[in-house]
Structure formats: structure tokens, C-alpha cells
TORKOL-4160 file (C-alpha; in steps of 0.2 Angstrom, whole numbers, padded with zeros to 4 digits, m for minus):
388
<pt num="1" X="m0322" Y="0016" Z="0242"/>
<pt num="2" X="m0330" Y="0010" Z="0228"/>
<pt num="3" X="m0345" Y="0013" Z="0212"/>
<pt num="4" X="m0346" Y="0025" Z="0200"/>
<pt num="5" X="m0350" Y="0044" Z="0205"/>
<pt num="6" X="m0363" Y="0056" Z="0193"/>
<pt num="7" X="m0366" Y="0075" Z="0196"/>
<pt num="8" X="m0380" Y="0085" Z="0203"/>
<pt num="9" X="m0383" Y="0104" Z="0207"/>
<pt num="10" X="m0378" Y="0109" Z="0224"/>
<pt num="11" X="m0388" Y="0111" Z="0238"/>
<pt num="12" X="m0390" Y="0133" Z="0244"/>
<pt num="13" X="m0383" Y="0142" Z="0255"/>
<pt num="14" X="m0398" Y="0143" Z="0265"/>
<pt num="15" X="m0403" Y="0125" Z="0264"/>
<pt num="16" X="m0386" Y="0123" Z="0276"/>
<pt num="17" X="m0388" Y="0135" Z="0288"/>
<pt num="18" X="m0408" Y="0129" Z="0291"/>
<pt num="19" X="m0397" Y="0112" Z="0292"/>
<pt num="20" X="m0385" Y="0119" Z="0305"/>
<pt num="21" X="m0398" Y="0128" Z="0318"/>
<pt num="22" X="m0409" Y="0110" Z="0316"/>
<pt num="23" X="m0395" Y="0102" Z="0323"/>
<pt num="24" X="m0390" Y="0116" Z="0336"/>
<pt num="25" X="m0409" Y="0115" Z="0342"/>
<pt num="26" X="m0409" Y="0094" Z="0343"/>
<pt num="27" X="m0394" Y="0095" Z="0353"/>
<pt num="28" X="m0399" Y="0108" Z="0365"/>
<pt num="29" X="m0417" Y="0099" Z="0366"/>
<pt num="30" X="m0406" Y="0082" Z="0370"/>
<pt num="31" X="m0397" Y="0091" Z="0384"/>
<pt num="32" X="m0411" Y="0097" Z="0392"/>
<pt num="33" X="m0422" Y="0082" Z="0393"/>
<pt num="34" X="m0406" Y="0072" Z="0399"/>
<pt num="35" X="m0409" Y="0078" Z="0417"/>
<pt num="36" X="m0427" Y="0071" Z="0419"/>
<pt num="37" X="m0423" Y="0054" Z="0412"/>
<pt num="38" X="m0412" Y="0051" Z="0424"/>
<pt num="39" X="m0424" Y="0057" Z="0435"/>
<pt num="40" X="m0439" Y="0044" Z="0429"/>
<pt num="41" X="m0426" Y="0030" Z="0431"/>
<pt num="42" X="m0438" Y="0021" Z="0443"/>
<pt num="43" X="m0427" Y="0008" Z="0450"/>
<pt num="44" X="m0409" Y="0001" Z="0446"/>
<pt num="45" X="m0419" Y="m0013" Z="0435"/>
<pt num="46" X="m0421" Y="0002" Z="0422"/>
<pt num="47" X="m0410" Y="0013" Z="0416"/>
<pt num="48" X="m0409" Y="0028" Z="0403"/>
<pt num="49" X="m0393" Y="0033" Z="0397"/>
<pt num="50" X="m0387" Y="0043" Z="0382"/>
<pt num="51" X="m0373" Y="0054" Z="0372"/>
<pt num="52" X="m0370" Y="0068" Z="0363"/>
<pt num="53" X="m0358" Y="0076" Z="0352"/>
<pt num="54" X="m0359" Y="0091" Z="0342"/>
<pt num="55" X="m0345" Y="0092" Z="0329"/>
<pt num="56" X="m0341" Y="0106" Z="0316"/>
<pt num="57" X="m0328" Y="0109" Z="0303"/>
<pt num="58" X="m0324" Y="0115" Z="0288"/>
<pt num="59" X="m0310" Y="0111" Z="0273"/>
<pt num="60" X="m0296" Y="0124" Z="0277"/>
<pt num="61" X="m0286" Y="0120" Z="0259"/>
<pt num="62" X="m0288" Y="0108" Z="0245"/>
<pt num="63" X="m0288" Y="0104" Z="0228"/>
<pt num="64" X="m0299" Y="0100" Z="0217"/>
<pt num="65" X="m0288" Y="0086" Z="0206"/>
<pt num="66" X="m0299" Y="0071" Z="0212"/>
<pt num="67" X="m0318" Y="0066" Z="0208"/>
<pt num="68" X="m0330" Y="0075" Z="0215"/>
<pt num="69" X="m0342" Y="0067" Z="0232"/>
<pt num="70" X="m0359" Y="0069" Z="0234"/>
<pt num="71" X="m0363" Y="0076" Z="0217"/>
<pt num="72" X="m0353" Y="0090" Z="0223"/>
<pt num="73" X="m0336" Y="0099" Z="0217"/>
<pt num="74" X="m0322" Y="0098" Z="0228"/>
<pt num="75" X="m0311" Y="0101" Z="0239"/>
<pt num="76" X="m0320" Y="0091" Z="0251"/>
<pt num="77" X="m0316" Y="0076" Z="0264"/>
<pt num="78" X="m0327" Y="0062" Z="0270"/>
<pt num="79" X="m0327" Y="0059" Z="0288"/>
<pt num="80" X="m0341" Y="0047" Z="0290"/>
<pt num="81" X="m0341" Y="0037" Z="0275"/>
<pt num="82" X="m0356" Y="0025" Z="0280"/>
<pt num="83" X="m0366" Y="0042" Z="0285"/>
<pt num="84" X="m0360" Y="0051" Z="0271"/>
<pt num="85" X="m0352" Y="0064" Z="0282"/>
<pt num="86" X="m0340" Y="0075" Z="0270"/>
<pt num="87" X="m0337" Y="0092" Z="0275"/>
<pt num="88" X="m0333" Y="0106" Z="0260"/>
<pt num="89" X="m0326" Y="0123" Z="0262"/>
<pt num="90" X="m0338" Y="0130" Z="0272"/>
<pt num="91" X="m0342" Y="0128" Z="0291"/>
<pt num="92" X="m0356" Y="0115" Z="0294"/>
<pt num="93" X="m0362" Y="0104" Z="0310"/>
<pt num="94" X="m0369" Y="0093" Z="0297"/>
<pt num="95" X="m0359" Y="0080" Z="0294"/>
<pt num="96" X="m0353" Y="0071" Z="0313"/>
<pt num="97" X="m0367" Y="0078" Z="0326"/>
<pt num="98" X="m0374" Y="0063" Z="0331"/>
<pt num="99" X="m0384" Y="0060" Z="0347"/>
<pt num="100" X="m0396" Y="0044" Z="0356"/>
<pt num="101" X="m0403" Y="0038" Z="0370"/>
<pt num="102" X="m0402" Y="0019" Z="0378"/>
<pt num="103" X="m0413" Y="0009" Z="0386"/>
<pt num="104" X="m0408" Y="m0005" Z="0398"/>
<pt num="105" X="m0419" Y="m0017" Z="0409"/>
<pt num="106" X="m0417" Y="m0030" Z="0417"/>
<pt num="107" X="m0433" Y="m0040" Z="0423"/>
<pt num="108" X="m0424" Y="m0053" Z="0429"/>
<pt num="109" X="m0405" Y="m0055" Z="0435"/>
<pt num="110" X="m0405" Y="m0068" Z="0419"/>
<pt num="111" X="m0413" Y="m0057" Z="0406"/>
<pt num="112" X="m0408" Y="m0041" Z="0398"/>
<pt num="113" X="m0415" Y="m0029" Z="0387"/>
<pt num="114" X="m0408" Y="m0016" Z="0378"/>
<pt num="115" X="m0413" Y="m0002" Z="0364"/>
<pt num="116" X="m0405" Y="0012" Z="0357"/>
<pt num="117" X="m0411" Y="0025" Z="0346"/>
<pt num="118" X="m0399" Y="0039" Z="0335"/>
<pt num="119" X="m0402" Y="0053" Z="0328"/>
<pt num="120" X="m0388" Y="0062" Z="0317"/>
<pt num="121" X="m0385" Y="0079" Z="0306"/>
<pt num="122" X="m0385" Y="0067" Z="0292"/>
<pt num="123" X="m0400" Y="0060" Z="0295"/>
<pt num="124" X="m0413" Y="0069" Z="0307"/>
<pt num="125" X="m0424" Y="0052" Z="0306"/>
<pt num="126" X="m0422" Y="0042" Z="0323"/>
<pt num="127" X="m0413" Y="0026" Z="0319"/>
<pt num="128" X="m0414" Y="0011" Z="0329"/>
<pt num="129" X="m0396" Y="0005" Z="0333"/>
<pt num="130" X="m0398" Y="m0007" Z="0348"/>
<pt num="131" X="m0414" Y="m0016" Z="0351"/>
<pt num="132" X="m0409" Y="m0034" Z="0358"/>
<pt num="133" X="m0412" Y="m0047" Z="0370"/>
<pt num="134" X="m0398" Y="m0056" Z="0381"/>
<pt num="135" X="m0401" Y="m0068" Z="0393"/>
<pt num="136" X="m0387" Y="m0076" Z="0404"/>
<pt num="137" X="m0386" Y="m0095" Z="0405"/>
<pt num="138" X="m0370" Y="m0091" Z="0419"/>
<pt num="139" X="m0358" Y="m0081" Z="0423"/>
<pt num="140" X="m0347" Y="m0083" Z="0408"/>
<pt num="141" X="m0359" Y="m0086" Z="0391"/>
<pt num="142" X="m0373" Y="m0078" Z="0386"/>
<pt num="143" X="m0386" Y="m0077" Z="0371"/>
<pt num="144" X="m0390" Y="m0061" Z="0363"/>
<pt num="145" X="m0404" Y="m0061" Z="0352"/>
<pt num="146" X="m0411" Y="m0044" Z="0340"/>
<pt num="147" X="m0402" Y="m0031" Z="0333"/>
<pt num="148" X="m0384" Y="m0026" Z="0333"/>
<pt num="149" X="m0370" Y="m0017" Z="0328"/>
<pt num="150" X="m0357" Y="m0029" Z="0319"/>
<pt num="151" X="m0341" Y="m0029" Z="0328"/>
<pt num="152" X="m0330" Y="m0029" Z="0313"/>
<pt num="153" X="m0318" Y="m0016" Z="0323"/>
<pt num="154" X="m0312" Y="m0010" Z="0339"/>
<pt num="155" X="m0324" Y="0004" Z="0342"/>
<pt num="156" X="m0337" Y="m0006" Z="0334"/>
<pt num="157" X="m0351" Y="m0005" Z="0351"/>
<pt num="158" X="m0348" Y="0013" Z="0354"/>
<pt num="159" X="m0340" Y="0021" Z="0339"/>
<pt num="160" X="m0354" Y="0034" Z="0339"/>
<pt num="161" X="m0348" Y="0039" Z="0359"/>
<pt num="162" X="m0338" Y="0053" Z="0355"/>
<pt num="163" X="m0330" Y="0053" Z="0374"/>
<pt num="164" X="m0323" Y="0036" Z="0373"/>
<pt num="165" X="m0309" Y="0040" Z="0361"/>
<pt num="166" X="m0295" Y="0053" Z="0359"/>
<pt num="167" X="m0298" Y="0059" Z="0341"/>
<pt num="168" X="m0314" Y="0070" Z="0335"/>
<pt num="169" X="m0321" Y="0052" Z="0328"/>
<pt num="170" X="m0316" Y="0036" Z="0322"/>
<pt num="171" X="m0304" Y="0034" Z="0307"/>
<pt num="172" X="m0314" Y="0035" Z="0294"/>
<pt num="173" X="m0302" Y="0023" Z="0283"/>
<pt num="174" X="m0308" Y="0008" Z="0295"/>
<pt num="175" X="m0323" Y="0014" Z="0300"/>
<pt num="176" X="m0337" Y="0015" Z="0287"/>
<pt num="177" X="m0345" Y="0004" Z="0276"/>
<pt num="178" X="m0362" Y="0001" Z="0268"/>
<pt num="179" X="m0371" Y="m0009" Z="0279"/>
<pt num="180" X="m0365" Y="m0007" Z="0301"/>
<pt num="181" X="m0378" Y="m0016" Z="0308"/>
<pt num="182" X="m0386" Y="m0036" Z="0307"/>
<pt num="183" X="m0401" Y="m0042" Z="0313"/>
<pt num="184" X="m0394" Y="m0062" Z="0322"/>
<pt num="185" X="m0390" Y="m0069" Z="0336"/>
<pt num="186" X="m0373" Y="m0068" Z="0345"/>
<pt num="187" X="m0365" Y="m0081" Z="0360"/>
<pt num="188" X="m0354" Y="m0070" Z="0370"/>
<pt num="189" X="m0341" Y="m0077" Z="0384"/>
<pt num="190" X="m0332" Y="m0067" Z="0398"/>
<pt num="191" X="m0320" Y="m0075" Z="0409"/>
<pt num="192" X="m0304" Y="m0070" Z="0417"/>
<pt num="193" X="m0290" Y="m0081" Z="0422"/>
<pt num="194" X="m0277" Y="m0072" Z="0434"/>
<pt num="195" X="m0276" Y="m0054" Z="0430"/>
<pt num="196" X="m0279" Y="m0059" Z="0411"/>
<pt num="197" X="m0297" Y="m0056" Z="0405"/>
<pt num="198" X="m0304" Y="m0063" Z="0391"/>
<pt num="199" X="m0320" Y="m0060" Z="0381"/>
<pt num="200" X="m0326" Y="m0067" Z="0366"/>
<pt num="201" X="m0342" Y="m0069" Z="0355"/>
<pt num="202" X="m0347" Y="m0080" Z="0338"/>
<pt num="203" X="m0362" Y="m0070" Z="0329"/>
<pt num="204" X="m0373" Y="m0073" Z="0314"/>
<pt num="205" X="m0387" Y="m0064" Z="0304"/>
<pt num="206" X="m0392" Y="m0054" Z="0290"/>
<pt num="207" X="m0395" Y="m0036" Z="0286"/>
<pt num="208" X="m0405" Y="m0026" Z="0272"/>
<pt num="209" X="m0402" Y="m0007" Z="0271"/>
<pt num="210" X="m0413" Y="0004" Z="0261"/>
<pt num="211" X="m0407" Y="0018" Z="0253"/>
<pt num="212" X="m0392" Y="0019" Z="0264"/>
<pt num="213" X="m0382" Y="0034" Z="0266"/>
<pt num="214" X="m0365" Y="0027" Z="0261"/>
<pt num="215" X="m0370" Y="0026" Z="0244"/>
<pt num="216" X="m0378" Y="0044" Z="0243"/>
<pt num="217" X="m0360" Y="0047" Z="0242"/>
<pt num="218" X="m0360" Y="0038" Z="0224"/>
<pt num="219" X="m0378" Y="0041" Z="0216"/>
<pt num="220" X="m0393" Y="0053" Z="0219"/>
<pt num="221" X="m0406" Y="0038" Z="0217"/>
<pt num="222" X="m0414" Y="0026" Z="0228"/>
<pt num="223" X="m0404" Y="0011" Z="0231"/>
<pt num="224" X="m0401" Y="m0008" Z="0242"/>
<pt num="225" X="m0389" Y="m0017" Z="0250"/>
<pt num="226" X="m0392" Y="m0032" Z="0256"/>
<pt num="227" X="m0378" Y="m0042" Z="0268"/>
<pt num="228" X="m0385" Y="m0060" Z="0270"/>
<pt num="229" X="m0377" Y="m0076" Z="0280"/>
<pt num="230" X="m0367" Y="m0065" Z="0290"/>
<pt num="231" X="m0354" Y="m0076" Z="0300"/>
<pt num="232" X="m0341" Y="m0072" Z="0311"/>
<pt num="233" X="m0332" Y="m0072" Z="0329"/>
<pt num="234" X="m0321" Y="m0060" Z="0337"/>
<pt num="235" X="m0309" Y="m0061" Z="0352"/>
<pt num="236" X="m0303" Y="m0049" Z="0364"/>
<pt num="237" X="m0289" Y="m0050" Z="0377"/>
<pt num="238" X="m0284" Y="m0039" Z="0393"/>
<pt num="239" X="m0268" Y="m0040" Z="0402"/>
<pt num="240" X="m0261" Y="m0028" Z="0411"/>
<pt num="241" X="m0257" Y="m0011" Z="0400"/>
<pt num="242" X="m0260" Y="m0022" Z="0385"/>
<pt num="243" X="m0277" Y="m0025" Z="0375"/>
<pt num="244" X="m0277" Y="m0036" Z="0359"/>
<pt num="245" X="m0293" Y="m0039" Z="0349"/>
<pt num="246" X="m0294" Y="m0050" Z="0332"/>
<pt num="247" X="m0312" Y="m0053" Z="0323"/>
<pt num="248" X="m0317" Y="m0063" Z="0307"/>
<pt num="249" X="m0333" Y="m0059" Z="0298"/>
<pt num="250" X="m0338" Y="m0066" Z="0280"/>
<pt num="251" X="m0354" Y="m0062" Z="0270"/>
<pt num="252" X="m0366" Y="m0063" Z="0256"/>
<pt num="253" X="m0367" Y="m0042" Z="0250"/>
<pt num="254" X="m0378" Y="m0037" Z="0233"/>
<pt num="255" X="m0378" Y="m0021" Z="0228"/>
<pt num="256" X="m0396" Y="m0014" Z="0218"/>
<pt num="257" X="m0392" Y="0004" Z="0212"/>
<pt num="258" X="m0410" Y="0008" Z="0204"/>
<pt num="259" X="m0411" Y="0019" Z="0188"/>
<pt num="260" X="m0393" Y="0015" Z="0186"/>
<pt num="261" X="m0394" Y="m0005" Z="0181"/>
<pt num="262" X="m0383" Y="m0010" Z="0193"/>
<pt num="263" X="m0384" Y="m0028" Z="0202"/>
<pt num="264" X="m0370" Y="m0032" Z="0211"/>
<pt num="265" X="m0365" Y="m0048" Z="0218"/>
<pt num="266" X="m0351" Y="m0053" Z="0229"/>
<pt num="267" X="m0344" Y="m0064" Z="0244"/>
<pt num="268" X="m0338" Y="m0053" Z="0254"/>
<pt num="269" X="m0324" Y="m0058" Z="0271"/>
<pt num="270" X="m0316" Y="m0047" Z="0284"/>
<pt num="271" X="m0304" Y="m0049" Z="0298"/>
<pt num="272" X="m0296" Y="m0037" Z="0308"/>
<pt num="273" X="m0283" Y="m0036" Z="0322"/>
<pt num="274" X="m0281" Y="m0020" Z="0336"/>
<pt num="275" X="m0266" Y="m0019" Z="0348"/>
<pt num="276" X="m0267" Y="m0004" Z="0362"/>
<pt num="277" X="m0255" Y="m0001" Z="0375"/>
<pt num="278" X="m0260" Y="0010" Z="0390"/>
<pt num="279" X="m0245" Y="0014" Z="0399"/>
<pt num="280" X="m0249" Y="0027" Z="0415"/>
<pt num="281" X="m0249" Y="0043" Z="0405"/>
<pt num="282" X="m0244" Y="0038" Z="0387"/>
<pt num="283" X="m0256" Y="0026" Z="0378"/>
<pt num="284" X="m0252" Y="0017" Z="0360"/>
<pt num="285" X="m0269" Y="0014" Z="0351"/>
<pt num="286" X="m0267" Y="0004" Z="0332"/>
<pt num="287" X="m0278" Y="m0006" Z="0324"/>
<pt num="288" X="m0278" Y="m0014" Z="0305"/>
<pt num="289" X="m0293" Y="m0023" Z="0296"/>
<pt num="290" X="m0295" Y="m0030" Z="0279"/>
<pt num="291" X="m0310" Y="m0032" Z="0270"/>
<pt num="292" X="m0309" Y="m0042" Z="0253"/>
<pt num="293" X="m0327" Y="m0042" Z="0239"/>
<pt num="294" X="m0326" Y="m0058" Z="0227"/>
<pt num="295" X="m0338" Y="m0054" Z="0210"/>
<pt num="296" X="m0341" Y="m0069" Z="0204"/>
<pt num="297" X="m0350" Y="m0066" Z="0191"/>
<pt num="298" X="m0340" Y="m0051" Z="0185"/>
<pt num="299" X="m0326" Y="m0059" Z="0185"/>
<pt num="300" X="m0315" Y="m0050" Z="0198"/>
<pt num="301" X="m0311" Y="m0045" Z="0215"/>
<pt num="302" X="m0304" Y="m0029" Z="0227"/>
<pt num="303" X="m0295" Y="m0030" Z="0245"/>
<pt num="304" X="m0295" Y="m0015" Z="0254"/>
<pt num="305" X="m0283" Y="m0014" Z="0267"/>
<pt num="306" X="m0282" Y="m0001" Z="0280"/>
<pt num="307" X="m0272" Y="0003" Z="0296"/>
<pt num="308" X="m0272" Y="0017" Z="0309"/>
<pt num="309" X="m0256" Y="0018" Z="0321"/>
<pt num="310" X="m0257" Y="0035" Z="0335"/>
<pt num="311" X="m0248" Y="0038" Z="0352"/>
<pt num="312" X="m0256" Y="0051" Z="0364"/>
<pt num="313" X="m0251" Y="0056" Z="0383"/>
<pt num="314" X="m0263" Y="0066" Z="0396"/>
<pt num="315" X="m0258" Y="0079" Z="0406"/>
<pt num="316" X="m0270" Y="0082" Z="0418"/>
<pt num="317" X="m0287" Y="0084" Z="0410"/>
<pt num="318" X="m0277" Y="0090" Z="0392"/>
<pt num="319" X="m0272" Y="0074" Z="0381"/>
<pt num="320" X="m0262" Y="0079" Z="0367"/>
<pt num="321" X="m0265" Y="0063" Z="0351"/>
<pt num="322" X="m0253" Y="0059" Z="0336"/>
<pt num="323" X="m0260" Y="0050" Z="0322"/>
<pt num="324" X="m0259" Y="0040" Z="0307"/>
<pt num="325" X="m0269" Y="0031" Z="0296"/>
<pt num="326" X="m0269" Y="0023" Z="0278"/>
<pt num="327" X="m0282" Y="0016" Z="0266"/>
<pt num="328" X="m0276" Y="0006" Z="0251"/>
<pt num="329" X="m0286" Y="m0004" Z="0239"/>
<pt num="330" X="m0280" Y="m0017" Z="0224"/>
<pt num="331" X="m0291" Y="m0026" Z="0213"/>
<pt num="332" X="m0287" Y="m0042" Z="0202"/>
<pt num="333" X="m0294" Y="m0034" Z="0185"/>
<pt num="334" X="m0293" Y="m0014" Z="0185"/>
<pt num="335" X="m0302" Y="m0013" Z="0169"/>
<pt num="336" X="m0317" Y="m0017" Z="0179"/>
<pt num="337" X="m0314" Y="m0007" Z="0196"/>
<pt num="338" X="m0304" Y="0007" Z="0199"/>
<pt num="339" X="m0295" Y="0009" Z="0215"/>
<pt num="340" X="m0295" Y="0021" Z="0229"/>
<pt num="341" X="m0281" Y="0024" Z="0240"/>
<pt num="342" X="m0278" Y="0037" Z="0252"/>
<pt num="343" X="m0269" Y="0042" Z="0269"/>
<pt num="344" X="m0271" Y="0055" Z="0284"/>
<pt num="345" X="m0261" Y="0065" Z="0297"/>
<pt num="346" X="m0271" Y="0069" Z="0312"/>
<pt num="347" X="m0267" Y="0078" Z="0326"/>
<pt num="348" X="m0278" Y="0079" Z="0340"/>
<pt num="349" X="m0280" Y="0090" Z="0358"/>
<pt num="350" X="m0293" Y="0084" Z="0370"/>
<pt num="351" X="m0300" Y="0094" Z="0385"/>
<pt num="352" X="m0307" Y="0086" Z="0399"/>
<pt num="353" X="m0320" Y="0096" Z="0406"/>
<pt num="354" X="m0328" Y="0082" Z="0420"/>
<pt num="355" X="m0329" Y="0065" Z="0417"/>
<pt num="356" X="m0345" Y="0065" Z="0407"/>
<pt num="357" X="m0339" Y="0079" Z="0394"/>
<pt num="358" X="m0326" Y="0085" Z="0384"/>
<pt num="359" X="m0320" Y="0094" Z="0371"/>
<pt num="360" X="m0310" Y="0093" Z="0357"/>
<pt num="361" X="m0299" Y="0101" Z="0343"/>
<pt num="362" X="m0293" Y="0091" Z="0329"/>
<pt num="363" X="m0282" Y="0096" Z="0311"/>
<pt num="364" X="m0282" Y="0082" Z="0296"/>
<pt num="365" X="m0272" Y="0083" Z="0281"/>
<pt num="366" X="m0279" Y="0070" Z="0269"/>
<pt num="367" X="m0270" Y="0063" Z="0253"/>
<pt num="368" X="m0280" Y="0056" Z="0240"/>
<pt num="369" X="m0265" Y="0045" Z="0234"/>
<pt num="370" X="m0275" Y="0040" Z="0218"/>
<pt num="371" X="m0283" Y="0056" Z="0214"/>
<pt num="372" X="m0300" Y="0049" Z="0212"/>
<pt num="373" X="m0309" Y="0054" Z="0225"/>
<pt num="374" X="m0312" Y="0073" Z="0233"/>
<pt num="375" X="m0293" Y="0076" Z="0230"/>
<pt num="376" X="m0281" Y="0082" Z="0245"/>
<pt num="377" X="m0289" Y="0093" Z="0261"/>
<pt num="378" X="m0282" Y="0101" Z="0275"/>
<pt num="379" X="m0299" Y="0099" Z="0287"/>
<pt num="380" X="m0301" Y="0108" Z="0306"/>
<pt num="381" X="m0313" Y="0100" Z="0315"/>
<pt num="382" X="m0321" Y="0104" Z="0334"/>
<pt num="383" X="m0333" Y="0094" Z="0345"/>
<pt num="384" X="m0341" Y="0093" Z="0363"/>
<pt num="385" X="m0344" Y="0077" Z="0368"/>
<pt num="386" X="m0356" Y="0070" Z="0382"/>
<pt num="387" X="m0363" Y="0057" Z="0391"/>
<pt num="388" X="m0376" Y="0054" Z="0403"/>
């Protein structure tokens, strides 16, 4: 997705499998404690509610023709690019085990709070996602003031909710840049008109990230990005078996890589455009984005486009999920950036086990078009997803 990359020796054996039982222990702890706070919910004005989902996988077959992630030699393949999830040959719950807990209530019918705190394999520190005020002017618009996820894409608000979505997780090649979250304001409206419903917001704000995973992936130093003026509105519409969603989002992104003199700045816009279909048992989910940097004072520019197209059909509580998806980059001056391009087959069988969990099983065969980055991987991924 972009930068430079540099070497570093590898982490043990045994640093991964301490890596692996601290993540089999959080989750179990998760599960147990999920019981009693329901059970402390004292009335309907406050509400705990949370999710799981253990995820494990390994690189069945690659090569080793493109540049290696992480510091590490390949064959590999990124999952998570904006959590630095990249799985290598051997079997790790590292990279995609994720799990939080949210907090809603609602002092009066007007007001709304809301936090939510994550905890991942990648990052055992508890993060705060959520952690915003809302308060309803009427039934249609409302003001949102705090902390929030950008809705850049479809999946944006629950991407990390394992169970709301048929593959293992969200397609990496839309899903995973540097900076996720913003720290504004947003004006949201909901209305419906008919059996049409329509929801929309315009938000704005800034976000400064230290150190942020995404670009572990890139160099072992200490680094910042900063995301200032964030601007932007999306639109979603509901009619029948058919769900569009288009969004617009534009920037002010610097890049400080410390120890390596780099000081990048760029205007930085976005716009995206998801179509899904949901037709009794067979369901059509697509979605494409485009996010395009401007370096003003260097003198060039990169779009990266990306789509991902599946179809899926349940069959009682097994739903079997065909997918596609494609990233593609191009840059006005490739003696000053190299691109990255890339594609993936998924195929995806999801179990129902009750309608707060399932399970899934899920094969990718990644192409690293270019051969600049981890090379091709055949990956086999499992999860168990919860909610509570």
C-alpha cells in the first residue's frame, strides 16, 4: 500500500506460541465475564454489549518473489493491513482475534452515550473505538459529538463484528488504511418515505495516530500520522432487497517516519460506492472505493482503486460465499513511488450455530500482481465469532 520496507531479525518460536495462549486466555476471560454484564445491566437506560471473534490461520503455499512485510521473509499475506495482521507459514491466532465491549446510555430519551473499548492479538492494549455523545434534536437529525470510526466503507461502524458478515473478515484491499478513526462531530438524518429508507450523515474532524500499526508493516521505528480537516458525507439507501451506499471523504494526511527522515505531506480524498442485493436465500454484496494522495511538494500523486464483488446463498444455518476482490494502484511519477497491485479469490463456508455465534472456514488465494509486496499465498483461515 505504500513506503519503503527495511529488515529485522524475526521474532521466536516461542515468543508466538506465549502470543497465541495470551490470546486463547483473553478470549475465554471475555466469554466468561459476558454473562454478568448482562446481568449488571440495571435498567433498559444502560446497556453492555460486546463481540468476540477468534480467528486462526496459516500460509498453505507461497512464494517468496515479492518484498518481504513486517521485517520478515515471505511467503506471507496481510489480512489486516491497518492492524498489521499478516499471517506467515505457521499457525497463529495473532493476526485477526479481536474482541470489545460497548457501553450505551441514555439519560434522557434526547441524549445518548456511547463507548467502546477493543482489545486485539495485534495489540493487547485496550483501545478506545467509540466514545461519543449523540443527542436527538427529532426524529430524523441528530448530533454526534466525540470519537468515531470514519465511515469511509460499508462495514465501516462494525467491521470489527465478525457475525455481521459472511467472510472471515473484511476485504483487506478496502478495508485498512493508516489512520480509521476521527475525533469531530457528525449531523446524521434517518427518514423513510414509503417502504424506501434513507439515512445519511455530513461529518468532520481530525485524527493523530501514534505509532500506528499500519506502518509497523513498513519500518521498526516509532512513527505519526496525522489526518487533519477531515471532511466528508455519506448516504445510504434501502429499498426493498436493494441497499446502495455512496460516501465522500477528503483530508489533510502527514506522514513523520522518525530515524528514517521521512516527512510526508499530501491532500489526501476518497469516495466509495456499495451495492448489495438480498434476494431470499441468495444475497449479492459489492462494494468499490477510491482513495487518491496528492504530494504537493514532491511533486506527485497515487490513486488506489479497489473493488470487491461476491455472491453467497444460505441453506439453513450453512451459507456457502464466492468472492472477488482487486487492489490496484497508479502513480503520476513512478520514479518517485512504486505501485502495488494485487488481487484475491475467496471462498468462504459459514455455520450458524444460534443467532449470537458462528463459525467460519475460509480459503484465499492472493496474487501479488506487481511482485513487491509478500509475493503470491494460498492462506486457510478459521474463526468463531460472537456477540452478546
Amino acid at each position: 500500500m505504500m513506503l519503503v520496507r527495511s529488515r529485522a531479525l524475526p521474532s521466536s518460536l516461542v515468543s508466538r506460541f506465549k502470543t497465541s495462549i495470551s490470546i486463547l486466555a483473553s478470549f475465554f476471560t471475555f466469554c466468561s465475564i459476558a454473562p454478568i454484564a448482562h446481568a449488571q445491566e440495571a435498567s433498559s437506560d444502560f446497556k453492555v454489549t460486546g463481540f468476540v471473534s477468534l480467528v486462526g490461520g496459516k500460509v498453505i503455499s507461497g512464494d517468496t518473489n515479492g518484498a518481504p512485510i513486517a521485517s520478515e521473509n515471505c511467503p506471507c499475506y496481510t489480512a489486516d493491513w491497518g492492524n498489521a495482521g499478516v499471517y506467515r507459514d505457521n499457525f497463529s491466532l495473532k493476526p485477526e482475534s479481536r474482541a470489545g465491549i460497548q457501553l450505551n446510555y441514555k439519560p434522557t430519551a434526547d441524549l445518548s452515550l456511547v463507548g467502546q473499548v477493543v482489545v486485539r492479538g495485534t495489540d493487547s492494549t485496550p483501545n478506545i473505538q467509540w466514545a461519543y455523545g449523540g443527542y436527538k434534536f427529532n426524529k430524523n437529525f441528530e448530533l454526534q459529538v466525540g470519537r468515531k470510526r470514519i465511515p469511509l466503507y460499508y462495514y465501516s461502524d462494525f467491521q470489527d463484528i465478525g457475525l455481521s458478515y459472511p467472510w472471515v473478515s473484511t476485504p483487506p484491499e478496502l478495508y485498512g488504511w493508516e489512520v480509521t478513526n476521527y475525533n469531530g462531530a457528525s449531523l446524521r438524518y434517518n427518514n423513510s418515505f414509503g417502504d424506501m429508507n434513507v439515512s445519511a450523515s455530513l461529518f468532520g474532524g481530525s485524527e493523530t495516530a501514534k505509532d500506528p500499526l499500519y506502518l509497523t508493516l513498513y519500518y521498526p521505528t516509532k512513527a505519526e500520522v496525522s489526518w487533519k480537516s477531515i471532511v466528508g458525507g455519506d448516504i445510504e439507501i434501502n429499498q426493498g432487497p436493494l441497499t446502495v451506499r455512496g460516501v465522500y471523504m477528503s483530508a489533510n494526511a502527514r506522514t513523520k517516519v522518525f530515524n528514517f527522515g521521512v516527512d510526508d505531506t499530501a491532500k489526501l480524498t476518497a469516495f466509495g460506492l456499495a451495492m448489495n442485493l438480498d434476494l431470499d436465500n441468495w444475497f449479492v454484496l459489492s462494494e468499490m472505493t477510491q482513495l487518491e494522495r496528492k504530494f504537493n511538494d514532491a511533486g506527485y500523486s497515487y490513486k488506489a482503486p479497489a473493488f470487491t464483488l461476491g455472491a453467497g446463498v444460505h441453506l439453513g444455518d450453512w451459507t456457502p460465499f464466492l468472492n472477488y476482490a482487486q487492489y490496484k494502484e497508479s502513480t503520476s511519477d513512478t520514479n518517485k513511488y512504486t505501485p502495488q497491485s494485487y488481487k484475491r479469490l475467496s471462498l468462504t463456508l459459514k455455520y450458524d450455530i444460534d443467532a449470537s455465534s458462528a463459525v467460519k472456514a475460509q480459503v484465499d488465494r492472493h496474487t501479488d500482481i506487481t511482485q513487491n509486496f509478500g509475493g503470491n499465498a494460498t492462506v486457510f483461515r478459521l474463526s468463531y465469532d460472537r456477540v452478546f
